[in-house]
Structure formats: structure tokens, C-alpha cells
Phi, psi and omega in degrees: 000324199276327177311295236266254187023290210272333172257347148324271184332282204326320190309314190295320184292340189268301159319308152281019151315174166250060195305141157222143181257199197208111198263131184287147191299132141353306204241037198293321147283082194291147187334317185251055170045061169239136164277146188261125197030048192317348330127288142321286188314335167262356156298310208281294199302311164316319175292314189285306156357264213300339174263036152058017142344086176307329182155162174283206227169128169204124166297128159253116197261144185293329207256014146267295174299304180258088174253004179243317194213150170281166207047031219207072172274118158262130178243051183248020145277315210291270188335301192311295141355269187294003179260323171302306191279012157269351169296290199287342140117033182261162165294133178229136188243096223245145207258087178289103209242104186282304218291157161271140195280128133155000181236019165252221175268127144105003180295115156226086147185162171227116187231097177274200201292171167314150203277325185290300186325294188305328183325294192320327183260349180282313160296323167303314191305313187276355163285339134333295192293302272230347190261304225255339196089302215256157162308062147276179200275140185293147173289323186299027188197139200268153197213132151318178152273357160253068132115352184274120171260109206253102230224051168276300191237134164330141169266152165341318193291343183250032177276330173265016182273138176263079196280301212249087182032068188070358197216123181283150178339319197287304178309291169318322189283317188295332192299314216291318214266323207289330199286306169356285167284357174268321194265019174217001150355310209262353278193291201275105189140332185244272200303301185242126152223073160185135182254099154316113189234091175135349174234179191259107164165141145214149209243185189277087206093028209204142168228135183250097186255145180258029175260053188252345192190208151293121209070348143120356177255135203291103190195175159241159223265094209254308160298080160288123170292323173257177205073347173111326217290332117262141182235169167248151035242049152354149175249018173088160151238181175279174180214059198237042193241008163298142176293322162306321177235024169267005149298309178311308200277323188300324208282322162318313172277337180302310204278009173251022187028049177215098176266016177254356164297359170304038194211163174284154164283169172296108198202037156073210179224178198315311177251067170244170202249151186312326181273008166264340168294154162272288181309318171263027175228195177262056153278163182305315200245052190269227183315296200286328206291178172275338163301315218258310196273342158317304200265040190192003179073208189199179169274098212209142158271097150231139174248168189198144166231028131296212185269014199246132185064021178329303195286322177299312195320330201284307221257346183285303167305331180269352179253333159325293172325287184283354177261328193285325138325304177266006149302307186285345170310315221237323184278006171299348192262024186062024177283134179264148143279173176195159173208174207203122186221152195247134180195134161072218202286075162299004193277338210190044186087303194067026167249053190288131173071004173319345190236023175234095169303144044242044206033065181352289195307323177308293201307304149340293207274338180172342194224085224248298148324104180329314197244022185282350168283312149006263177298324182299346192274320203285315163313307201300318186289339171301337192259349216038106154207163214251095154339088180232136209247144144292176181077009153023269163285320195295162175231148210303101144278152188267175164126187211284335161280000169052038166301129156254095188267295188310288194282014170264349210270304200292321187280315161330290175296316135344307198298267242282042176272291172333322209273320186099357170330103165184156156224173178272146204246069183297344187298317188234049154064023181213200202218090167332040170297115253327058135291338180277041157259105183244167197201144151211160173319124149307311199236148183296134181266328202249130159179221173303321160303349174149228113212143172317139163243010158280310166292294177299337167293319192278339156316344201262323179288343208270335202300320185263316202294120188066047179106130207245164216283177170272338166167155165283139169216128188255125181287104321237190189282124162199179175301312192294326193278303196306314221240350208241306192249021172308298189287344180267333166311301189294337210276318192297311191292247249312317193293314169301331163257026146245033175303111155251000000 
């Protein structure tokens, strides 16, 4: 009895550990699909080895693999790849990364989209220019309504148009993943078991896909960096000025019998501040109004992809679409999914205004609403799939933006507690009740200067706190950490698997 007693506990003590991972260079992979020193890169994984390291993290970028012709996959950096981290005997957690590499914070490198693809906006623009006369912006890709376009990612509104040779967005990605699982098979289930979709990670028994949005995250891309076009702390814009989905919003208002509701709201440009809005002040048609609350929701779990919420609903339906695709690829083979979400000004948190509803920026970029994580979770748990958050390290400021880091981290954890996210782990014997939250550093903890050990503590708390998380993946693989920061790296993972 006292045997059976004492291997309970290990058992329990073993379960609540934290595996952490290690998210691999950007640019690790190069445009024209070479791994970059592969020969290094299995000395450093060999280093993250011996500091009890669980596994990477890597974007598999679409505009590396199908980047000349469609269907027309090179996976041989990939394959190359997945031979070093089975040596060294690590998990490798691979990022199906629909999105362009160079236009978020800390991006060094540049991978836009498939060659074919853009071709597909080159041609929309000029038939655009050629109707209008005027320069516009291609539809296949979001755009405000006054006019700034952004082509990190297909927009939403073309997910079921068969634009790109017959075949729609929705169509692509499922090719991408069937390809995924044929040239990597002997791979899935041991070295990666978890996929990730919409973040950058897939983990051990987990495929992570990053194809939900921008930055591999589910949002729309409302704080844009380049050109200048946001700073923080901006509340963003909307991003409903695509010809697809502004057919959509007509059709939405129309079937909620308000056809003048066909429009975005008046809500300033990126960088205005809320009491500079018509929409976010006590204008007739602001938040509160039934207009404001079609397009931007109310307090409500309830999720509808009818004419109520309209702007979240879009982004709730469209990962409905791509998690449901990748369920069907990756779990017969026993693969966990994971997405990965986001919100506003990442330079800094993105919690400008957080505490004045209905938080303007959040709202711009996805969860606009008190209870829109709520409903993003509620999707996940349809999908199974693993709630994975950023911001970690940070902690709640005061000041003229009010970052709240801390209490979105906390508010997360909730959704997806609430949501029910969770499986059975057979690897480690227990039963994921809102467990299925995994988190990483937003901002570097470590580097040539050193590493915070504030950022790492308060990881360790965010790590436990209202439930412990399913894993960490630490922002990033470099020379300074392998050669410099190894023992303070290595004493925080030791520190992460004895969370009790």
C-alpha cells in the first residue's frame, strides 16, 4: 500500500511538471530552403539536451515549401531538420506557418507568401486598377476601409473563393498539412506530437498550426508596422475593407434587416486614441448602439456565426474552418493541435486601454468584447485544440496605456478553463483538466547582456498560477544563450519541471 502510495505521488509530481521548449531562428531556414549550418545547430540542440530541454519549436513556412508552383513541395530542409532532432533525441514542434516572415516585432527575416499566390494579388490589383482607374489594393488580402493593405496574410473573406487554380485557401492548407503527413510519417507521434496552427510551435505529441492569421495568430492584422503606419500606444484598425468581406458584412446586415449597417465603424486611423473616435465615445452609432453591438458584439458566451458579432464571428468561422482541416490530417495519427492567440500592440503587450470598455485596441485586432476569449476557447475545445498565449513574462502597467499583461494571461486561463480544454495525456498519466494552455515570452528574457531573472520568475508564477500551464516555449535559440546563458537557462527549465 505504502509502494502503490509513493508512486501515486511520483506520479502526480511528474504530471505537473512544465516541459520547455526552445523556439528556433526565423530564419533558420532560408528563402531558398537551406538549413543554415546544420553541423552547429546539432552542437547548441545537444546543449538544450543536457539543460533538460524538451524540444523546439520551428516555423514551417508556406512561402519556403510551396514557393514556385502549387503543390509543388520542397520538405528537404525540413526532412534534414527532423534527422538532427531525432539524434539528439529531442521533440521538434513544427509551426504550419501560413503568414509572411519580416512584418512583426523581432522578425529577422523575410518569407513572404508563395510566388504563385502573390502572382493571384497581382492580378486582382490590376483589374482593380483597371475598373476603378484608381491604385487599389488587391481583395485577396485585408485592407482597411481607408484603403492600407496588408499581404502578410490571405484575408479571411477568400476563404472558400477558388481563386488560386481551383482551389480556395481552405483547400490549400488541407493539401499542405496531407503533404505534411505523407513526407513526415515515420516522425509523428514520436519526435512531434502536437501541431500547432495559428503560433509559432509544435510540440511533443502536439502539431501546432500557424496558419489562422497574421504572425501565425489569430487576429486580424489591425496594428500594422510597416511604413510606420502604427506606433504604440494606437488602438489599430479595423480590417474589414476587402471586396469579400465587405460582400459579407453587406450580406449580414442585410439578413439582421438593417442594410445600412454595411459598413465599418467610424473608429479613427491606427494611431488614434479612443476619445478621438466616433465609435468608441458616446456617439449615436459607437459600441453600445445595436449597430456597434451587430458589428462588434455584446456580453454575451454565446457563439453565432449569424448576424450578431459579426467581426469576431468571422475570425471564429474562419479557424473553425483551418483547425477543422487540421484534425482531420493529424489527429488519426495521434497528433494534439494547438493556435495560438494574440491581441493588439504587441511591441508592448497590446493592452492599451484595457480597462475602458469595450478595449478599442483588442477590439480592432479580435476580442473587442469581455467575453470574446470565452467564445475563442469554446471554438478550441470543438477542435480540441491547445489555448497557447503569450505575454508570460510581463507584468501589469500603469501609465497613460494601461497595460495589463498579467490579467490577460489570468483572463485566458479562465476562457479556456471554463471552455473545458482538455485530454487525456496518456504519456503522463493524468487527466489535462484546464490544462490545455500552453504560454510563451513575448519579448527576449535572455541575451547578450544576460538574462532577466524577473522575466523568468514571473514565468514561473504565470507558469502555476490558476492552473498550470501544459508547456512553455522560450523566445529563442542563439549563440548568447548556448554560449553565454546556458546555466541560468538550464537552473529556470529545472525550476519549471519541479512546479508542483
Amino acid at each position: 500500500m505504502k509502494v502503490t502510495l509513493l508512486l501515486f505521488i511520483g506520479l502526480i509530481a511528474l504530471a505537473l511538471s512544465v516541459p520547455t521548449s526552445v523556439m528556433m531562428p526565423l530564419d533558420l531556414i532560408s528563402r531558398d530552403g537551406v538549413l543554415k549550418d546544420p553541423q552547429n545547430l546539432e552542437t547548441q540542440l545537444k546543449r538544450l539536451k543536457e539543460a533538460n530541454v524538451n524540444g523546439i519549436m520551428v516555423d514551417v513556412w508556406w512561402g519556403i515549401v510551396e514557393r514556385y508552383q502549387p503543390k509543388q513541395y520542397n520538405w528537404k530542409p525540413y526532412q534534414q531538420l527532423y534527422e538532427i532532432v531525432a539524434r539528439v533525441d529531442l521533440h521538434l514542434q513544427p509551426v504550419m506557418s501560413f503568414h509572411q516572415c519580416g512584418t512583426n516585432v523581432g522578425d529577422q527575416c523575410y518569407v513572404p507568401l508563395p510566388d504563385w499566390v502573390l502572382e493571384v494579388g497581382k492580378e486582382n490589383r490590376e483589374f482593380n486598377c483597371r475598373v476603378t482607374s484608381e491604385p487599389l489594393p488587391a481583395d485577396i488580402f485585408y485592407h482597411s476601409t481607408a484603403g492600407d493593405w496588408d499581404q502578410e496574410y490571405l484575408s479571411l473573406g477568400v476563404d472558400d473563393e477558388a481563386l488560386f487554380q481551383d482551389r480556395t485557401p481552405v483547400d490549400i492548407y488541407n493539401d499542405f498539412f496531407a503533404s505534411y503527413v505523407e513526407n513526415f510519417g515515420e516522425y509523428l507521434g514520436n519526435t512531434t506530437r502536437e501541431v500547432q496552427i495559428g503560433g509559432r510551435k509544435i510540440l511533443a505529441g502536439n502539431l501546432s498550426p500557424k496558419g489562422l492569421g497574421p504572425a501565425g495568430e489569430l487576429r486580424y492584422p489591425s496594428y500594422q508596422l510597416q511604413d510606420n503606419k502604427w506606433s504604440y500606444c494606437g488602438i489599430g484598425a479595423f480590417q474589414a475593407g476587402d471586396k469579400y468581406m465587405q460582400e459579407n458584412l453587406k450580406a449580414a446586415a442585410e439578413a439582421a434587416g438593417h442594410s445600412d449597417w454595411n459598413h465599418s465603424p467610424d473608429a479613427g486611423s491606427y494611431n488614434s486614441r479612443p476619445d478621438n473616435t466616433k465609435f468608441f465615445t458616446n456617439n449615436d452609432d459607437n459600441f453600445a448602439s445595436p449597430y456597434g453591438q451587430f458589428f462588434l458584439g455584446e456580453l454575451t458566451t454565446t457563439i453565432t456565426t449569424d448576424s450578431s458579432d459579426w467581426y469576431t464571428n468571422q475570425l471564429l468561422v474562419h479557424a473553425q474552418k483551418v483547425l477543422s482541416k487540421a484534425n482531420g490530417a493529424f489527429q488519426p495519427l495521434g497528433l494534439h493541435l494547438a493556435a495560438k492567440v494574440t491581441t493588439s500592440a504587441v511591441s508592448t503587450g497590446g493592452m492599451t486601454a484595457h480597462t475602458t470598455p469595450p478595449r478599442p485596441p483588442q477590439a480592432t485586432s479580435n476580442t473587442g468584447t469581455n467575453m470574446a476569449y470565452d467564445k475563442i476557447a469554446r471554438v478550441f475545445a470543438k477542435c480540441t485544440t491547445t489555448f497557447d498565449f503569450t505575454r508570460l513574462k510581463m507584468k501589469n502597467q500603469n501609465g497613460d496605456c494601461e497595460s495589463r499583461a498579467e490579467d490577460l494571461v489570468t483572463r485566458t486561463k479562465q476562457a479556456a478553463n471554463s471552455a473545458n480544454i482538455g485530454e487525456v495525456d496518456l504519456h503522463r498519466c493524468r487527466w489535462l483538466m484546464g490544462a490545455s494552455f500552453s504560454g510563451k515570452n513575448a519579448l527576449p528574457i535572455c541575451g547578450s547582456w544576460g538574462c532577466d531573472w524577473n522575466g523568468f520568475n514571473q514565468v514561473l508564477s504565470q507558469a502555476r498560477n490558476n492552473g498550470v500551464i501544459k508547456r512553455f516555449t522560450f523566445l529563442r535559440l542563439d549563440d548568447d544563450l548556448v554560449n553565454k546563458n546556458m546555466n541560468d537557462f538550464s537552473t529556470f527549465v529545472n525550476k519549471m519541471q519541479q512546479i508542483q
